[in-house]
C-alpha positions in Angstrom: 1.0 -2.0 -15.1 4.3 -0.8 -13.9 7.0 0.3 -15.9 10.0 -1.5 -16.1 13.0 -2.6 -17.6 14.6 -5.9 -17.5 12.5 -6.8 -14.9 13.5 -10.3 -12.9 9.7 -10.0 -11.4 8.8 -11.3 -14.4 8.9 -14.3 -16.8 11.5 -13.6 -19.6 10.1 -11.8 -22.3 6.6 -11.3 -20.7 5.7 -8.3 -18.3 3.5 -11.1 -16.3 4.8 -11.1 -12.5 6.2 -14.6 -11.8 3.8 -16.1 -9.4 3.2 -19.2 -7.3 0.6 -20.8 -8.8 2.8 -20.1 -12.3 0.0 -18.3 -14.2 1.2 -16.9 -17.5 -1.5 -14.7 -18.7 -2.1 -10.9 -17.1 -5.8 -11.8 -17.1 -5.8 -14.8 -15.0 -3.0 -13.5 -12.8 -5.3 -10.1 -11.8 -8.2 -12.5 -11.4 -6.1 -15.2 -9.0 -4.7 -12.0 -7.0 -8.0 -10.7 -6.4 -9.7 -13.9 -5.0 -6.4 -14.9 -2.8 -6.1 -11.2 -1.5 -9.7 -10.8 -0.7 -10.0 -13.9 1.2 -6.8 -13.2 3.1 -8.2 -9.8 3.9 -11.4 -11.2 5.7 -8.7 -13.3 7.7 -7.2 -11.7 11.0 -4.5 -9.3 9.9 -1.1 -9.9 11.2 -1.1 -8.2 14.6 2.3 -6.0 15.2 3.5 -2.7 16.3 2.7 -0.2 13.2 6.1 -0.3 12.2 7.8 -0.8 8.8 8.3 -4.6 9.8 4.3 -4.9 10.6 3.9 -3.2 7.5 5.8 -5.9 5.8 3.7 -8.6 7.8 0.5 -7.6 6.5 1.7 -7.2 2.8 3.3 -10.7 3.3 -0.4 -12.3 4.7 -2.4 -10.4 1.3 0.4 -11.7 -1.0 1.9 -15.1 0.3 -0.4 -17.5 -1.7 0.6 -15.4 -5.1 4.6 -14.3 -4.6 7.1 -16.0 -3.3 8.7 -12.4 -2.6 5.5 -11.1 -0.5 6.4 -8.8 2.4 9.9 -7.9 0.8 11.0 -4.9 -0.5 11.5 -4.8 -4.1 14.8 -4.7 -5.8 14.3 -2.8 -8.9 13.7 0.8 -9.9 9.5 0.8 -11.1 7.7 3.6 -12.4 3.9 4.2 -13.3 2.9 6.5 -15.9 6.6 7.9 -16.5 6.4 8.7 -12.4 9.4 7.2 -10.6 9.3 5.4 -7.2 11.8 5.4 -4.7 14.7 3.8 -6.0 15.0 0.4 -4.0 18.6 1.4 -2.4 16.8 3.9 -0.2 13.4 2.3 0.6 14.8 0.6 3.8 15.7 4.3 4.7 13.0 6.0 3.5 10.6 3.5 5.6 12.3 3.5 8.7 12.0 7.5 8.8 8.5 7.4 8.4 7.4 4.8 10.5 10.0 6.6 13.3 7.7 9.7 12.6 4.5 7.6 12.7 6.0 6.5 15.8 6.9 10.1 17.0 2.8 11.1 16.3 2.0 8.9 18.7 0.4 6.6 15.4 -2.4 9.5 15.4 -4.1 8.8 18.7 -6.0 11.5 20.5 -6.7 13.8 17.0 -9.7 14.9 16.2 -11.3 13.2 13.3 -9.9 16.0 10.7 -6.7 16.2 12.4 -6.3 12.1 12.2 -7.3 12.7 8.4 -4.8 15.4 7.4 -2.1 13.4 9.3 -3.0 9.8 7.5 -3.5 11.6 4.5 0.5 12.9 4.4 1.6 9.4 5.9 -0.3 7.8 2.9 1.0 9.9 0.3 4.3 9.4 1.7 4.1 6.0 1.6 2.6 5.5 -1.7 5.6 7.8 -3.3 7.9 5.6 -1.2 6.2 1.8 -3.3 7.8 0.0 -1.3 6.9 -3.5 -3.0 6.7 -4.8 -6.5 3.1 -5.0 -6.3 0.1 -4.8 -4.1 1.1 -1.6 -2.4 -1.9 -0.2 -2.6 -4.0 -2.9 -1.2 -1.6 -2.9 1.6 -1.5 0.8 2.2 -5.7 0.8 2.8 -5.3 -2.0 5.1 -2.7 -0.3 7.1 -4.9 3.0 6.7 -7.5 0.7 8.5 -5.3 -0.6 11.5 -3.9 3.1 11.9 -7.4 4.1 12.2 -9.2 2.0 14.3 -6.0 1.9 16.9 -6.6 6.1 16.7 -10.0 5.7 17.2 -11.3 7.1 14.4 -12.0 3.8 12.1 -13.0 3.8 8.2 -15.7 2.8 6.2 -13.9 0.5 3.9 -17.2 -0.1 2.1 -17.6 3.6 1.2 -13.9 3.6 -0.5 -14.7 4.5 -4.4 -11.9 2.6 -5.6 -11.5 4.9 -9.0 -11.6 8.4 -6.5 -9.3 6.7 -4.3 -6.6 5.7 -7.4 -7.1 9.4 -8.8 -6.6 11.1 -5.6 -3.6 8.8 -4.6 -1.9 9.7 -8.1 -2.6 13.6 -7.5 -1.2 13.0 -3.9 2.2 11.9 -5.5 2.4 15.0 -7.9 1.9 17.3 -4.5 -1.9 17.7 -4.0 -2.7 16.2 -0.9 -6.7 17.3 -1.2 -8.2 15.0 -2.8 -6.3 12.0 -0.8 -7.8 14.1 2.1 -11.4 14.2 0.9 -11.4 10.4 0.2 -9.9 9.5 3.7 -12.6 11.9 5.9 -15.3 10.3 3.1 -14.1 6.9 5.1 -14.2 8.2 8.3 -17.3 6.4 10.1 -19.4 9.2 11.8 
């Protein structure tokens, strides 16, 4: 769970994320967001450009059946484990610039497998550190990863991701060790 304070995500004096189906218990929130987002994942993803408003597309299509505020930026300072996230006045920012630079890279085309894994891997981190949402940004993030990858030619393995690994290398990734994160995406890279 995120930390927050005040936090107009959720219903008063809960830390449970107002949702559209209005379910009041952590428990049967997780459970709901897990069947709506893994359905919607095995629907076509929203088709776009690999830019910061596709990006906001795709986390709209996982989320829209659970937040009314799916595939907008959040609007409050969040943390996780006493780690801030970008504050929410610079994410628009923050997002353009890397999505320009994604752009820039040519969205990792024509790299060698490890080259297209060192490059994700920094674009990744970034964009974890940058949170842009008030939850599911790391759902959205390994879709993306997946649409960056099979557009570069060099898709992944979804069905090899360790999702434990994955969370511990995307934590060490935001506290400046990239290796790990690195490790797990060439682990995903389908030979």
């Amino acid at each position: 769970m995120y930390d927050a304070v005040a936090d107009p995500y959720c219903y008063p004096g809960t830390t449970v994320l107002m949702n559209i189906p209005g379910l009041r218990t952590q428990a049967a929130l997780d459970a709901f967001e897990t069947a709506s987002t893994t359905q919607r994942a095995d629907e076509p993803l929203p088709s776009g450009r690999l830019s910061a408003t596709h990006y906001r597309a795709l986390h709209h299509h996982l989320f829209q059946d659970i937040y009314a505020w799916a595939g907008k930026f959040r609007t409050v300072r969040i943390s996780k484990d006493g780690s801030a996230f970008c504050y929410p006045e610079n994410i628009q920012r923050e997002m353009s610039a890397l999505f320009d630079d994604l752009k820039k890279q040519r969205y990792f085309r024509d790299l060698t497998a490890d080259d297209f894994a060192k490059a994700a891997t920094t674009f990744l981190a970034t964009l974890n550190a940058i949170h842009p949402f008030r939850e599911g940004n790391g759902r959205t993030q390994t879709a993306f990863l997946a649409l960056i990858a099979d557009q570069a030619g060099h898709p992944i393995d979804l069905q090899r991701l360790e999702p434990e690994r994955f969370l511990k290398a995307m934590i060490a990734s935001f506290h400046g060790d990239e290796k790990p994160l690195l490790r797990q995406i060439q682990r995903l890279i389908a030979p």
